[in-house]
C-alpha positions as CSV (number, residue, x, y, z in Angstrom):
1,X,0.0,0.0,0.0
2,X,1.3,3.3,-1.1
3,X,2.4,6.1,1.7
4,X,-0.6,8.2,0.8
5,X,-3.3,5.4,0.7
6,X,-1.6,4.3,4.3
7,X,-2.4,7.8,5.8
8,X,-5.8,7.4,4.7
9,X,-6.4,4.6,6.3
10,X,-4.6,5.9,9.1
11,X,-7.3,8.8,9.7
12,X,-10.1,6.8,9.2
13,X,-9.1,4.4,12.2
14,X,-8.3,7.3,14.1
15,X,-11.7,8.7,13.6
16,X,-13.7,5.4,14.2
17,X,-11.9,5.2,17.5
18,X,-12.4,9.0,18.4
19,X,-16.2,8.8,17.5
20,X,-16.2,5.3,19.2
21,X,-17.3,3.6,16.4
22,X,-16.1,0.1,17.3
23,X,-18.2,-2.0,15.3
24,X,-17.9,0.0,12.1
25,X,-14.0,-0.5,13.1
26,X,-14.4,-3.9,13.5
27,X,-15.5,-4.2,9.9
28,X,-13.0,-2.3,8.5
29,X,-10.1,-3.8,9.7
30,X,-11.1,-7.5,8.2
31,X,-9.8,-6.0,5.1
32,X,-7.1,-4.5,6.2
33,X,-3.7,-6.8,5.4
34,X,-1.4,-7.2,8.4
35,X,1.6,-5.7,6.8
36,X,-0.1,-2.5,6.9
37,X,-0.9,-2.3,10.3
38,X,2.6,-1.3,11.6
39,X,2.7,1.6,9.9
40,X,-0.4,2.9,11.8
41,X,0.3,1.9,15.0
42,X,2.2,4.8,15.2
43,X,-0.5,7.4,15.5
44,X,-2.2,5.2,18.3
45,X,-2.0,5.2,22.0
46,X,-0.6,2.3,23.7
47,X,-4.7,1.8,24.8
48,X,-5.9,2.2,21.2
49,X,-3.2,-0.5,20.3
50,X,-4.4,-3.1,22.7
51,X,-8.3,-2.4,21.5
52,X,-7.4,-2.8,18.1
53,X,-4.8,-5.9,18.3
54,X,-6.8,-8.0,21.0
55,X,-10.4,-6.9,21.3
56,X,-11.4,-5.8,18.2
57,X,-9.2,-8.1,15.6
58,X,-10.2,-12.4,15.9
59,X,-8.0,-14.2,17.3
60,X,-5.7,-15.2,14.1
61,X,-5.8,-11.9,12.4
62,X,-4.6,-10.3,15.8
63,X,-2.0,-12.7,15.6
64,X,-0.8,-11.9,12.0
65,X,-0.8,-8.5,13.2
66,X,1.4,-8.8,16.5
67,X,4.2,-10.9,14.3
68,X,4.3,-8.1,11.5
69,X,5.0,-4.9,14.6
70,X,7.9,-3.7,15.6
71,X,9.8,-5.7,18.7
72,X,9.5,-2.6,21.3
73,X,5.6,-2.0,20.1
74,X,5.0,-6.0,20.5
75,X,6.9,-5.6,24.2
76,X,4.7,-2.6,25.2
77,X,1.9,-4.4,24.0
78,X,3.1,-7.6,26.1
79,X,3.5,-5.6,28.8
80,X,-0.6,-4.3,28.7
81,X,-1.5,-7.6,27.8
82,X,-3.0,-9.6,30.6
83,X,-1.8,-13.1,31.1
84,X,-4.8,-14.5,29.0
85,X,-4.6,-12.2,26.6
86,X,-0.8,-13.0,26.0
87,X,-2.1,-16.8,25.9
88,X,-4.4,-16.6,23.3
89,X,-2.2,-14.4,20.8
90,X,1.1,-16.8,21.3
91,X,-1.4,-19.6,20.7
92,X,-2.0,-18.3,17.3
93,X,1.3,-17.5,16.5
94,X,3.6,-19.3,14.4
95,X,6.3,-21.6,15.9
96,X,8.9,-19.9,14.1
97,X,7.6,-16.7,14.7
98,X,7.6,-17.3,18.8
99,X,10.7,-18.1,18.2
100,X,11.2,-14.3,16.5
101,X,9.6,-12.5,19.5
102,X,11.6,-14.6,22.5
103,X,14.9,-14.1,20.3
104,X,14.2,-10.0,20.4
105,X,12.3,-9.5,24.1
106,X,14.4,-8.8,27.3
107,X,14.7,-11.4,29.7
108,X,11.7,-10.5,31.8
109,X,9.1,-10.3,29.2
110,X,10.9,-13.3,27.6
111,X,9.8,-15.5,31.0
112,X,6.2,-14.2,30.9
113,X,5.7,-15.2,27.0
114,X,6.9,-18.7,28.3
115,X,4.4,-19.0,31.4
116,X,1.6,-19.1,29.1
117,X,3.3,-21.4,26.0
118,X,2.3,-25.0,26.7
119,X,4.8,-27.5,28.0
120,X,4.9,-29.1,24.5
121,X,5.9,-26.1,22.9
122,X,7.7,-24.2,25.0
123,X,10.4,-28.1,24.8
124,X,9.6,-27.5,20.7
125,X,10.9,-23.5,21.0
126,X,13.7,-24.6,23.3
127,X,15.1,-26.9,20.6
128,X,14.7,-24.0,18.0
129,X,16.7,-21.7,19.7
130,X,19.1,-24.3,20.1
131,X,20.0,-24.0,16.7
132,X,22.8,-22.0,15.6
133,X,22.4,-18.2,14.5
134,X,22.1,-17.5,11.0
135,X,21.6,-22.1,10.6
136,X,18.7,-22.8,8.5
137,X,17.7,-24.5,12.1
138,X,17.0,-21.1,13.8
139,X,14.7,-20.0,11.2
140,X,13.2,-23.1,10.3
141,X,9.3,-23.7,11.2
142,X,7.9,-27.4,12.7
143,X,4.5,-26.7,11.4
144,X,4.1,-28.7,8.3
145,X,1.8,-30.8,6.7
146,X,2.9,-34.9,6.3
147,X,0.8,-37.5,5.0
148,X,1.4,-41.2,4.1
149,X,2.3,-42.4,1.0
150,X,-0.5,-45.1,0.7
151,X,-3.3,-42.3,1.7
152,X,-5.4,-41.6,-0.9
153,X,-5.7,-38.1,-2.0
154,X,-9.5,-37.5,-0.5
155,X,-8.0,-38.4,2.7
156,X,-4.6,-36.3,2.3
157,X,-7.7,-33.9,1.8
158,X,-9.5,-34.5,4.5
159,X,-5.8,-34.1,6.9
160,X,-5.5,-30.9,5.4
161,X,-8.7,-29.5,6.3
162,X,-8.5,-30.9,9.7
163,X,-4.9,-29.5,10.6
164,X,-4.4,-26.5,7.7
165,X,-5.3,-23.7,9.4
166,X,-2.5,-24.5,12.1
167,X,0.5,-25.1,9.8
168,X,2.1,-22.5,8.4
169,X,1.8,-23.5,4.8
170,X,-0.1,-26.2,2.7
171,X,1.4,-25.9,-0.1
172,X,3.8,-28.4,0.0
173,X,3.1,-31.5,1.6
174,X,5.4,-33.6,3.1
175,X,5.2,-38.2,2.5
176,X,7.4,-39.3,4.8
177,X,7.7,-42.8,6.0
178,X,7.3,-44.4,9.3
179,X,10.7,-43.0,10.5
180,X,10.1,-39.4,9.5
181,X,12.3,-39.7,6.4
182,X,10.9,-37.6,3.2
183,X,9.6,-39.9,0.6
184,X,8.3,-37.5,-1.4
185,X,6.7,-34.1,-1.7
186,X,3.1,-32.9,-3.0
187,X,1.9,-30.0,-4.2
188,X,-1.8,-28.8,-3.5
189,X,-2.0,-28.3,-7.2
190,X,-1.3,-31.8,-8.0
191,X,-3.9,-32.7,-5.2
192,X,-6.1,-30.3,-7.0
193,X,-5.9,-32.2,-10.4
194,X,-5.7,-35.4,-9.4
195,X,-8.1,-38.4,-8.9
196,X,-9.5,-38.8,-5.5
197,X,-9.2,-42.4,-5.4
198,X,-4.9,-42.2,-6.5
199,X,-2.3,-43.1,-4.1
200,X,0.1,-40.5,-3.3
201,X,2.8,-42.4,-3.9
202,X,1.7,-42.5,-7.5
203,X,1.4,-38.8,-7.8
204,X,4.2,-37.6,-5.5
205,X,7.1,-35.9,-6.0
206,X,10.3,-38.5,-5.0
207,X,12.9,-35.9,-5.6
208,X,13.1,-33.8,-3.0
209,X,15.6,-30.9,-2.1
210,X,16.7,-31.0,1.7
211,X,18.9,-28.8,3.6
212,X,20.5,-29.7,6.9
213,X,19.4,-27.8,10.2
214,X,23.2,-26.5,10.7
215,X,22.9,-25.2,6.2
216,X,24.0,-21.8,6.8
217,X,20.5,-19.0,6.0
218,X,22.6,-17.3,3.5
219,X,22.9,-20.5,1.2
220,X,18.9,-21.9,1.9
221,X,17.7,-18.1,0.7
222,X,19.4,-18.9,-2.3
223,X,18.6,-22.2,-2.7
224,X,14.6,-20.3,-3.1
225,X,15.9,-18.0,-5.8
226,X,17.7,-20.7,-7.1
227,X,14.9,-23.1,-7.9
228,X,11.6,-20.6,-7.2
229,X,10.3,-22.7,-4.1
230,X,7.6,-21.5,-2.0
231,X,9.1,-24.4,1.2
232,X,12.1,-25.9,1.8
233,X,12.1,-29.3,4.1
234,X,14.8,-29.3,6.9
235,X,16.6,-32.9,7.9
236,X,18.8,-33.5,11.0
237,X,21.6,-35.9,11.0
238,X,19.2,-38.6,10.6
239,X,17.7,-37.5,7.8
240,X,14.6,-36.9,9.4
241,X,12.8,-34.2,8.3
242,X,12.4,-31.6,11.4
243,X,11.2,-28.7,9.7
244,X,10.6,-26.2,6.9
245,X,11.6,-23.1,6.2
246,X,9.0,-20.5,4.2
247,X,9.3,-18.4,1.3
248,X,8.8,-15.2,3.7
249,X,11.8,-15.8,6.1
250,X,13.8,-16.6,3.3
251,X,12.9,-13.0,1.8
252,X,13.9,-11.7,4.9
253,X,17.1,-13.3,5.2
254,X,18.3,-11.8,1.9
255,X,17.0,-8.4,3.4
256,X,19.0,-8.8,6.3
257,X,22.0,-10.0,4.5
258,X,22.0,-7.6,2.0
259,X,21.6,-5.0,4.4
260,X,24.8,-6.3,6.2
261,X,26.8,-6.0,2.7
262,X,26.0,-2.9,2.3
263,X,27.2,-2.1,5.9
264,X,30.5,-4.0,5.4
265,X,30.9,-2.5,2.0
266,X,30.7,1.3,3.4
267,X,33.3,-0.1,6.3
268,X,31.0,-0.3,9.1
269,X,30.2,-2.4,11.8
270,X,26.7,-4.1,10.6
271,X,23.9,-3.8,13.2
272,X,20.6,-5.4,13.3
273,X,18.8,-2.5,14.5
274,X,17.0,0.4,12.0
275,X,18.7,3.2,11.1
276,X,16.4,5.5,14.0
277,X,16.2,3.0,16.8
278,X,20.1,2.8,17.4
279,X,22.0,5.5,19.6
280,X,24.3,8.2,17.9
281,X,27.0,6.6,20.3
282,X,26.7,3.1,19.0
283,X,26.4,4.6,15.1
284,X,29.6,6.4,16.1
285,X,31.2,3.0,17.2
286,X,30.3,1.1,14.4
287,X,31.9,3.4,12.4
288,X,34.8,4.5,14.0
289,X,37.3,1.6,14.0
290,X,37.7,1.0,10.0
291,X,37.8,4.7,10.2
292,X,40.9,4.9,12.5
293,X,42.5,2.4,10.0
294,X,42.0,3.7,6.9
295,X,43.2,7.3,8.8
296,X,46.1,6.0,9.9
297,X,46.5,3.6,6.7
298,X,46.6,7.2,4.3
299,X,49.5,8.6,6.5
300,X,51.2,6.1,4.5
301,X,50.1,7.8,1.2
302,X,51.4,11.1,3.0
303,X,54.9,9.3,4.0
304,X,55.6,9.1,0.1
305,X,54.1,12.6,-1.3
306,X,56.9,13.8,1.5
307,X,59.8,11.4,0.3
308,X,59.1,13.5,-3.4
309,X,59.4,17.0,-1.9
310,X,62.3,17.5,-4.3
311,X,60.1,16.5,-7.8
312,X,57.6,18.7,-6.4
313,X,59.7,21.9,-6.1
314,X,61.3,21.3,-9.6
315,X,57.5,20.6,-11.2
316,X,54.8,22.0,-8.7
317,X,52.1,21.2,-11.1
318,X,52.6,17.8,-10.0
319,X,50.7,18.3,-7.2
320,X,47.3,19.4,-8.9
321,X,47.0,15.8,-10.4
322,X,47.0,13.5,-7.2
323,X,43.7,14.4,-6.2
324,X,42.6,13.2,-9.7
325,X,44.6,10.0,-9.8
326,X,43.5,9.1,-6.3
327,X,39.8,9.4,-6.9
328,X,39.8,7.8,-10.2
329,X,41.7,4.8,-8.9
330,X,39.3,4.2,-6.1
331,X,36.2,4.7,-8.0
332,X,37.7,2.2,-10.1
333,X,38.2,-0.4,-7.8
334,X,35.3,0.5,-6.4
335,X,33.2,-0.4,-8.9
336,X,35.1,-3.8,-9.8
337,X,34.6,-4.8,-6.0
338,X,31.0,-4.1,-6.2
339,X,30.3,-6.4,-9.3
340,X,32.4,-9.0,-8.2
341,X,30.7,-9.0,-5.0
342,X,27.0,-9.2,-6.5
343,X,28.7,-11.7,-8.9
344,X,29.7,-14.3,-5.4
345,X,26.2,-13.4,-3.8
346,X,24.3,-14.3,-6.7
347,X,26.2,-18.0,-7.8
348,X,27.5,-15.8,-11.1
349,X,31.0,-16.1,-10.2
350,X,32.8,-18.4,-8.3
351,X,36.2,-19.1,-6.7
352,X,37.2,-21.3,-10.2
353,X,36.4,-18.2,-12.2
354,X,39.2,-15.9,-10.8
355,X,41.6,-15.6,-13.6
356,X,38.4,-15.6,-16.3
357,X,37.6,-12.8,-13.8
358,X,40.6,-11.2,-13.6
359,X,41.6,-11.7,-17.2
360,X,38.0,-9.6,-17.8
361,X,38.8,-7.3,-15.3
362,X,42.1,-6.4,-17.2
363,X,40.8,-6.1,-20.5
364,X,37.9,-3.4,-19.2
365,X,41.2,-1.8,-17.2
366,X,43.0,-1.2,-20.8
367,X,39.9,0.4,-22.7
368,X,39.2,2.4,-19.8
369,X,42.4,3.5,-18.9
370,X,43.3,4.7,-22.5
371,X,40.3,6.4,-22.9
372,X,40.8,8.6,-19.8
373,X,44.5,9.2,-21.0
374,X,43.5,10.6,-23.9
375,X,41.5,12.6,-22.0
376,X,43.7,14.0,-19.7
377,X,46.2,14.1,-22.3
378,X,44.2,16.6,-24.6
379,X,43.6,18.7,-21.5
380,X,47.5,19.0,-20.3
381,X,48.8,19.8,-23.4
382,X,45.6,22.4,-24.4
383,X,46.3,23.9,-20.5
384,X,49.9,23.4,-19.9
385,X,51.7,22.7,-23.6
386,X,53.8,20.3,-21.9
387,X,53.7,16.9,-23.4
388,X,55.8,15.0,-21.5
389,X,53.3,16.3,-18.4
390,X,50.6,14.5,-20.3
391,X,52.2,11.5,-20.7
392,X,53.2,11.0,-17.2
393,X,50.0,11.7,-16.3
394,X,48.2,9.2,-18.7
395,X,50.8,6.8,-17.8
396,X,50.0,6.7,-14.6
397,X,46.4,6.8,-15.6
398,X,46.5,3.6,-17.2
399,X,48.2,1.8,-14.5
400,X,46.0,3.1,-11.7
401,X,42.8,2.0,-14.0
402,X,44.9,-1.3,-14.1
403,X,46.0,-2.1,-10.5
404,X,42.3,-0.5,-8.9
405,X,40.3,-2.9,-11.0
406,X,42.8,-5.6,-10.2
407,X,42.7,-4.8,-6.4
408,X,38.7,-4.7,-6.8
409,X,38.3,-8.3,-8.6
410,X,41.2,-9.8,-6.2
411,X,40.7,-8.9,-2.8
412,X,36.7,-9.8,-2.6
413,X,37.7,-13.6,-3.9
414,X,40.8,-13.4,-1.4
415,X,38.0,-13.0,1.6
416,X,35.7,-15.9,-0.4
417,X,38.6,-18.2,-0.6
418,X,39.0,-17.4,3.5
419,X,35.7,-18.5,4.0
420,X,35.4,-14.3,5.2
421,X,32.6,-12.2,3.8
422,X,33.5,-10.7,0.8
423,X,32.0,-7.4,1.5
424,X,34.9,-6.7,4.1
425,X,36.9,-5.8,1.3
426,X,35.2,-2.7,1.7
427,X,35.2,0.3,-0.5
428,X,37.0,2.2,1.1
429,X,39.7,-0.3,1.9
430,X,40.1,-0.8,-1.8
431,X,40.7,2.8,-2.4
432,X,43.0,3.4,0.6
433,X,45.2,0.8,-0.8
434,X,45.0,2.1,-4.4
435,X,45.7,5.7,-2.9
436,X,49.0,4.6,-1.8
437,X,49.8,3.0,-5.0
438,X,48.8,5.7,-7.3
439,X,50.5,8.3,-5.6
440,X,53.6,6.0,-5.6
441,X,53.6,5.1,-9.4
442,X,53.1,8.7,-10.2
443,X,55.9,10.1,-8.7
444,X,58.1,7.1,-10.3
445,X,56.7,7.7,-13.6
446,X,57.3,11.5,-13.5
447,X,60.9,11.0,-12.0
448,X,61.9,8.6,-15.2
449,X,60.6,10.8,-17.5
450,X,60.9,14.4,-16.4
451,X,64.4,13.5,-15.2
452,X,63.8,15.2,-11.9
């Protein structure tokens, strides 16, 4: 829903509630969707939140609701909850989702959540959080649908009408055998279209894509964008299958991972919190370690402009073109980092690839670089009449193009082949290194040839 349809709504809630038109309101909200509520919780009073998610919405759409807010509005609204309500809402809420809220609530609201979770479930979420962070495990689901292979598909219908509206998908149901071992996988399509006297294990599907519970998230997201699956089954050691994980989690694992590139990329320390909701100190401290580095790394850069003092007293113009050299070398490697980087994240390009890579990279570094020679050639000599000038200058051109782009293809497979994300090899780091570089191949170039 659009921003301006979303303050629309917005004001017609608030004026139902203000003209305590509850049943009216009541109304309206079954066709609101969940994912917009958020959004206009944050006109409402704590006491307008709790009408609207408990007394006003049924049971499973107030539970939709509660999983799509904001952790500190779901632990104010814990907190106003009474013990039943907080019952009924974490009755209706997704195992995985539970899971969600205990991981983000402090320790106090995290016990209460557990006093009113059934024995059964509360030794199911215990396993879950178990699991390793960021292991298919921790964001897996146990609420499937499995049937037997020798059911019939009116009674794999008649399951799924019985138990549906507690699992978190039916789309994809799960044969498995008497052991709990997948022997085969059924769409609700298939059902649809088939005859309802066939054995599933006529119509199922026996080849089935698995991940283990400790598959890290980052490779079972892609495994959905991969093949376009809407469920993925998860087997322990056993091969058992303990879980599945959605569509929806894995959408928001590639939101939280690409969030954390971007973080890494800009050579900060990534945070799970939004932008608004985390303290100017703690933005400050994420930030201000790789900027001590790459500080202290440029004094290096400064270290060699100071060893040429004498080159820059015979030929002061020198000095106009670092600036120049420096930014076009790290916007260079810049930009080579940041397609090799998408390249890993997407499959495209793998470890094997490097000198095909490379070899690329190289070729694009050549074209480039004697195109912005030329450039800067035409300028110098139209400016300065010194052609020698120009062709220290494009020179060095060409061989910053050449060593940026390099540096930007190498050092992201570098972190890969370490098993490290390659988005440490931030920008920044990349352009601190080619700063150095630049500077010091320019300086050698124009000693050689100006003779200084």
């Amino acid at each position: 829903m659009s921003e301006e349809n979303l303050e629309v709504e917005k004001e017609k809630i608030l004026n139902f509630i203000e003209n305590k038109k509850f049943n009216d309101l009541r109304k309206y909200l079954e066709d609101v969707n969940p994912a917009d509520f958020p959004s206009m919780f944050e006109e409402l009073e704590e006491e307008e939140q709790v009408l609207l998610i408990y007394r006003l919405l049924s049971k499973e759409q107030a539970a939709e609701v509660f999983a799509e807010l904001d952790s500190d509005v779901q632990e104010n609204l814990i907190n106003a909850f009474t013990d039943k309500e907080l019952k009924n809402i974490v009755d209706e809420l997704f195992m995985d989702d539970t899971v969600d809220l205990i991981e983000e609530m402090p320790s106090n609201v995290v016990k209460r959540i557990l006093n009113n979770i059934n024995k059964t479930d509360r030794k199911v979420i215990n396993e879950l959080l178990n699991y390793p962070e960021d292991s298919a495990g921790s964001i897996m689901t146990t609420e499937f649908i499995d049937l037997k292979e020798n059911m019939t598909v009116e009674e794999a219908f008649n399951k799924i009408k019985k138990i549906g509206l507690q699992k978190e998908t039916v789309y994809n149901c799960y044969v498995l055998s008497v052991d709990r071992k997948i022997k085969g996988v059924i769409d609700i399509k298939e059902l649809l279209i088939a005859e309802r006297e066939s054995k599933l294990k006529d119509i199922m599907d026996t080849n089935v894509l698995t991940v283990s519970t400790l598959e890290d998230q980052e490779e079972v997201a892609k495994m959905f964008d991969k093949y376009n699956m809407y469920a993925l089954p998860v087997v322990d050691q056993e091969n058992r299958l303990v879980g599945i994980v959605t569509i929806d989690d894995a959408i928001d694992v590639m939101q939280e991972e690409t969030s954390e590139d971007f973080e890494l990329m800009a050579a900060m320390t990534p945070t799970e919190e939004t932008y608004f909701k985390t303290g100017v100190f703690k933005h400050a401290k994420n930030r201000i370690v790789w900027l001590l580095v790459l500080m202290l790394s440029s004094m290096v850069t400064g270290s060699i402009i100071t060893h040429y003092e004498e080159a820059f007293a015979a030929v002061p113009v020198l000095v106009a073109f670092i600036p120049m050299l420096m930014g076009t070398g790290g916007n260079c490697g810049s930009q080579s980092s940041t397609l090799i980087i998408r390249g890993l994240a997407m499959d495209e390009i793998r470890l094997k690839d490097y000198f095909k890579a490379l070899w690329k990279e190289f070729r694009v570094s050549i074209v480039v670089g004697i195109i912005l020679a030329i450039a800067n050639g035409i300028r110098i000599c139209m400016q300065y009449q010194d052609p020698k000038l120009a062709l220290v200058v494009g020179l060095t051109i060409i061989g910053v193009v050449m060593l940026s782009k390099a540096l930007g293809c190498s050092l992201p497979m570098l972190a890969k082949k370490l098993k490290l994300d390659p988005a440490i090899m931030a920008a920044p780091l990349i352009t601190t290194i080619v700063d150095t570089c630049s500077v010091l191949l320019f300086f050698q170039i124009a000693v050689a040839i100006l003779h200084i």
